[in-house]
GUDO-21107 format. One line per field, with one value per residue (C-alpha): residue number from 0; residue in one letter; y, z, x. Coordinates in steps of 0.25 Angstrom, whole numbers, always signed. Layout:
N
k <- c(NUM_...);
r <- c(A_...);
py <- c(Y_...);
pz <- c(Z_...);
px <- c(X_...);
END
This chain:
309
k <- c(0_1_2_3_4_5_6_7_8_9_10_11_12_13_14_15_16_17_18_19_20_21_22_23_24_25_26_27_28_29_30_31_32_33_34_35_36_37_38_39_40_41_42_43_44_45_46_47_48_49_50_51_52_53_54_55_56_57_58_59_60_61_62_63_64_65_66_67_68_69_70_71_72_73_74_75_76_77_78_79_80_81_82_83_84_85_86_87_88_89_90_91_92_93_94_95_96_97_98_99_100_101_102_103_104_105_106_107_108_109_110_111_112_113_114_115_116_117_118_119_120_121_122_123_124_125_126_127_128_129_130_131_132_133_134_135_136_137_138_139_140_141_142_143_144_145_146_147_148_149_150_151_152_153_154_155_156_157_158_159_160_161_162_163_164_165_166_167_168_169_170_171_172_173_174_175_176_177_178_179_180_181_182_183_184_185_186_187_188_189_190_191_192_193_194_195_196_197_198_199_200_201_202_203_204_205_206_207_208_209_210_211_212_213_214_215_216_217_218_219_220_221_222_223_224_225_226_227_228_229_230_231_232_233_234_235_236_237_238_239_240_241_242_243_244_245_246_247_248_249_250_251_252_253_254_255_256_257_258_259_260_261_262_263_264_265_266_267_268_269_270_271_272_273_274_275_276_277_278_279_280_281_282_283_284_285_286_287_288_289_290_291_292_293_294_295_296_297_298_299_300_301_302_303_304_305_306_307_308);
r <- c(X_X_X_X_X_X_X_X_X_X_X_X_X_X_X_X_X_X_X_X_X_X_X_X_X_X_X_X_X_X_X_X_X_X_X_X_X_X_X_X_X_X_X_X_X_X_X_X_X_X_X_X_X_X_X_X_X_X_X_X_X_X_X_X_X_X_X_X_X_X_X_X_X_X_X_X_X_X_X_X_X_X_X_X_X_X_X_X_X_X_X_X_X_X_X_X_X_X_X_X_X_X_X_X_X_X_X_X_X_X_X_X_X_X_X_X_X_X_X_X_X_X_X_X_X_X_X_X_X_X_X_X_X_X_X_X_X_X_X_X_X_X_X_X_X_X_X_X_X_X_X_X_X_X_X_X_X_X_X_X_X_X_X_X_X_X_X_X_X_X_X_X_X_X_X_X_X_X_X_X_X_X_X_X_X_X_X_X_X_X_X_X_X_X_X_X_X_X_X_X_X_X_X_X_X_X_X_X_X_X_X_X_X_X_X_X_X_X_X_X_X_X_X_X_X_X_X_X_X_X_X_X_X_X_X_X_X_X_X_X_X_X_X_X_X_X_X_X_X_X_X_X_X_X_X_X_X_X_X_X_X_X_X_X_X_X_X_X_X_X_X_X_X_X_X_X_X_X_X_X_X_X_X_X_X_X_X_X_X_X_X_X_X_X_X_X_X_X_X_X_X_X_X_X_X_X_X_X_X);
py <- c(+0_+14_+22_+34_+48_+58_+69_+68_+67_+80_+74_+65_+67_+71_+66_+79_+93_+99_+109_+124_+129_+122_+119_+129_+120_+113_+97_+89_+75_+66_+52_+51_+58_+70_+82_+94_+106_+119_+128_+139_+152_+154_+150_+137_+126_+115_+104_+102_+89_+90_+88_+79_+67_+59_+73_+79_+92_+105_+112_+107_+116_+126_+120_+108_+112_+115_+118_+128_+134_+138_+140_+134_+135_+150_+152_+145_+149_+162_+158_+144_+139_+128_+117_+110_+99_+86_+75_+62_+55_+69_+80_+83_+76_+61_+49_+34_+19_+15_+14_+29_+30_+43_+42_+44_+57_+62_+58_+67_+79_+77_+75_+89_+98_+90_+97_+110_+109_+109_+104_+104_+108_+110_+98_+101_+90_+91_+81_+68_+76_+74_+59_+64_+75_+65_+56_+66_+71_+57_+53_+68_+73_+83_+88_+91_+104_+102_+96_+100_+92_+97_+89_+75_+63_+51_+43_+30_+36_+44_+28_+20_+31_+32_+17_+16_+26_+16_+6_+11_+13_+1_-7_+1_-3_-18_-16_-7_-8_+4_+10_+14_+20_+29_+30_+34_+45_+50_+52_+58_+64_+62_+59_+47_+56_+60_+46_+35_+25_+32_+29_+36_+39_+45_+60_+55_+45_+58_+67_+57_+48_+41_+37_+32_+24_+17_+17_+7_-3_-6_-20_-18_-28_-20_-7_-12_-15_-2_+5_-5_-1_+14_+14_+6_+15_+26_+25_+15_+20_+28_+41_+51_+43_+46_+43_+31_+36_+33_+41_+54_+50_+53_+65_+80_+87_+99_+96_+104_+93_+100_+91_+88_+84_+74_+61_+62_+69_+64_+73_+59_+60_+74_+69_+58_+66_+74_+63_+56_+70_+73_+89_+91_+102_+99_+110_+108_+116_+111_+111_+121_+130_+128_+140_+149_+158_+148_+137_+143_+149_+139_+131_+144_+144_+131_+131_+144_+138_+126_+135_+143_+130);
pz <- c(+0_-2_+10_+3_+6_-7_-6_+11_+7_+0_-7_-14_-28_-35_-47_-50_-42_-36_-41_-40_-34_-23_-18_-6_-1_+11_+16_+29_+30_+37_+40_+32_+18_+14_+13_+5_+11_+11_+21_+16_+22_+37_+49_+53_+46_+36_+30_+17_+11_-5_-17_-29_-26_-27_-32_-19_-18_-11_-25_-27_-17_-27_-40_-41_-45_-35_-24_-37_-41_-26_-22_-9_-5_-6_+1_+13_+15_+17_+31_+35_+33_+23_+25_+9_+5_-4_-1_+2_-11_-20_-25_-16_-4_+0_-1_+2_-4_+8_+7_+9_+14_+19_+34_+26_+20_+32_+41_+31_+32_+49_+48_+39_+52_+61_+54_+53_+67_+64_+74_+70_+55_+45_+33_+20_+9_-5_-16_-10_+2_+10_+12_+20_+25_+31_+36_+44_+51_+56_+58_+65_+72_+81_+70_+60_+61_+51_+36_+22_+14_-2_-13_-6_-14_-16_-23_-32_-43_-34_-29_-42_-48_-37_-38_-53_-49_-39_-50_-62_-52_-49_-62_-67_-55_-58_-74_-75_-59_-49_-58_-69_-60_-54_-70_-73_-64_-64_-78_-78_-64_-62_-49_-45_-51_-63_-66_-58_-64_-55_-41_-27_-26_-39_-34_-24_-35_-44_-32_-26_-33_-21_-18_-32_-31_-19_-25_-36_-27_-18_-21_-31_-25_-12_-21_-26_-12_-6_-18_-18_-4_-6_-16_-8_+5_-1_-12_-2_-4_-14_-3_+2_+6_+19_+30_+35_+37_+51_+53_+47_+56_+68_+64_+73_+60_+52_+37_+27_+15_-2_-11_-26_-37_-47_-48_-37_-28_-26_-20_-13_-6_+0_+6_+11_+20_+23_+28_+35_+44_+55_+54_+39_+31_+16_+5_-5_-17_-29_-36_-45_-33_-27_-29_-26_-19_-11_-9_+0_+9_+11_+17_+24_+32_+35_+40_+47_+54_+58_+63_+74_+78);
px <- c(+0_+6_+5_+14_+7_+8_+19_+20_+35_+39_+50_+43_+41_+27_+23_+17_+20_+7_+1_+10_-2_-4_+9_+7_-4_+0_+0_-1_+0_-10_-11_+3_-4_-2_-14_-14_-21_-28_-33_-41_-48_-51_-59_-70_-62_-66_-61_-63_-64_-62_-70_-65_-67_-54_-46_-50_-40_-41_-43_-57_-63_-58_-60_-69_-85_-94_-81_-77_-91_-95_-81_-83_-69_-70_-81_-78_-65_-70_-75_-67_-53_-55_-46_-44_-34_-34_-39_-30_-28_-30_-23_-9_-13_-6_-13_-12_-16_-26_-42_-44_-58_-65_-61_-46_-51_-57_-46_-36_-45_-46_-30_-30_-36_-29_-16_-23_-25_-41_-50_-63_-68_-80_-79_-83_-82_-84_-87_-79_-74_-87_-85_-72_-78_-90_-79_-72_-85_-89_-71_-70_-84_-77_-70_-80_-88_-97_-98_-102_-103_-102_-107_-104_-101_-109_-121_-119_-113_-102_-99_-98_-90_-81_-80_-78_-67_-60_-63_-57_-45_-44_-46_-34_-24_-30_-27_-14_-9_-2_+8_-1_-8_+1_+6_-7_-10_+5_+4_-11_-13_-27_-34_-43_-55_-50_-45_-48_-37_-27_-34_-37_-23_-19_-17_-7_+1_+1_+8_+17_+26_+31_+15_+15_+26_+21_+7_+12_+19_+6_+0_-10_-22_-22_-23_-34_-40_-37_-45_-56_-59_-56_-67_-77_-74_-75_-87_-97_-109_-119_-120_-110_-98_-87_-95_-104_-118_-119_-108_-114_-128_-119_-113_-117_-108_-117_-115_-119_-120_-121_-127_-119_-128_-118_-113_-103_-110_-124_-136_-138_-124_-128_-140_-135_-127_-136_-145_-134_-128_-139_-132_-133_-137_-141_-140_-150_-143_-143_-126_-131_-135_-120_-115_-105_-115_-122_-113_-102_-110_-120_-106_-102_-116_-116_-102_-105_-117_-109_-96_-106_-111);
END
């Protein structure tokens, strides 16, 4: 199994530099991976869990359609210190070969304030991030000030395309093995979502060439295990993923939960939730009425509202 973290070691060669604009962002390691991060504006904090799905970078707040169109980002940090960063497995952050499941992707946002000296914090998710944001409110009660909860994935057609995904993954390591993978993303670059053929990890092999190297010496059959179970941890069910039902019943956390309307992001996901946190607020806008004017201070009240409490 490789257990390299992506560029924890700063002599370690890239196999591409990061972009000249973000250089001045800063890193911390947790649990032994690395995570690049953000901290923007000032006052209340909140974490924010990306959107993207599995290219989840702190650059979609800014640049990735309805996070861009209502410029979400801007409006909140206005009023609250916005903690942003990549997820594990994407952009410049580290990664590592396990079954990464969301207790994983909450545990590096938990491990992010614990750096940051943070305490307690609003979560906002977006997209894929509200499964870790979920997760985090259940793994960490006493330090989640509240939740919202933005265009939450789920229905069946977000779980058989996330497990065609994981499939066409693996029916390529099975037909053409490790090495052209790491070939094949080296030379292309692409991320799990863009191309699945290059797996979960694909970010991290891109960035680190020592993480490639070991990458291609791990037994192929228990690769194949390890993202079997990835995929079924991960994509288990035809609601909003990240957290047990039972769980979210338990929860005393405010949520303020914003319904998508596509493929990925299912009206049937936001509902759920809705249904399953005894303290949540439902905004029942239509995507076309997200706007810029309504959107950001909509989040703004809500948050305010939770902040005096």
């Amino acid at each position: 199994m490789c257990a390299l973290d992506a560029r924890s070691k700063a002599a370690r060669p890239s196999l591409r530099p990061p972009d000249s604009h973000r250089t001045h962002v800063p890193t911390t390691v947790i649990d032994g991976i690395t995570t690049r991060y953000e901290v923007v504006g000032s006052g209340p904090p909140v974490l924010m869990f990306a959107p993207g799905g599995f290219d989840a970078t702190l650059e979609k707040w800014t640049t990735l359609g309805v996070y861009a169109r209502t410029k979400l980002l801007d409006g909140l940090s206005a009023r609250y210190t916005c903690i942003i960063f990549d997820r594990r497995e994407c952009g410049e952050s580290g990664g590592r070969v396990e079954r990464v499941t969301w207790s994983h992707f909450a545990a590096q946002g938990k491990g992010l304030l614990d750096h940051l000296n943070i305490q307690r914090a609003h979560l906002l998710g977006g997209c894929m991030g509200c499964g870790p944001a979920t997760a985090f409110a259940v793994a960490y009660p006493n330090a989640t000030l509240s939740m919202v909860l933005y265009w939450p994935v789920g229905g069946a057609k977000y779980r058989i395309n996330g497990h065609q995904r994981f499939a066409e993954h693996l029916a390529y390591v099975q037909q053409h093995g490790l090495e052209q993978v790491v070939r094949l993303v080296t030379e292309q670059g692409k991320p799990f979502n863009a191309d699945p053929r290059g797996g979960p990890w694909a970010s991290v092999i891109r960035r680190d060439r020592a993480f490639a190297d070991c990458y291609v010496r791990q037994n192929l059959d228990d690769y194949k295990l390890i993202v079997a179970g990835m995929a079924r941890t991960l994509l288990d069910r035809d609601t909003a993923p990240g957290a047990e039902p039972e769980d979210l019943l338990r929860l005393d956390i405010p949520a303020l939960i914003v319904p998508g309307r596509d493929a990925s992001h299912a009206t049937s996901a936001a509902r759920y939730l809705e249904e399953c946190l005894p303290r949540s607020e439902y905004w029942d806008v239509p995507v076309a009425g997200q706007t810029e004017e309504v959107a950001p201070p909509r989040v703004l009240e809500f948050l305010n509202t939770t902040s005096a409490r």
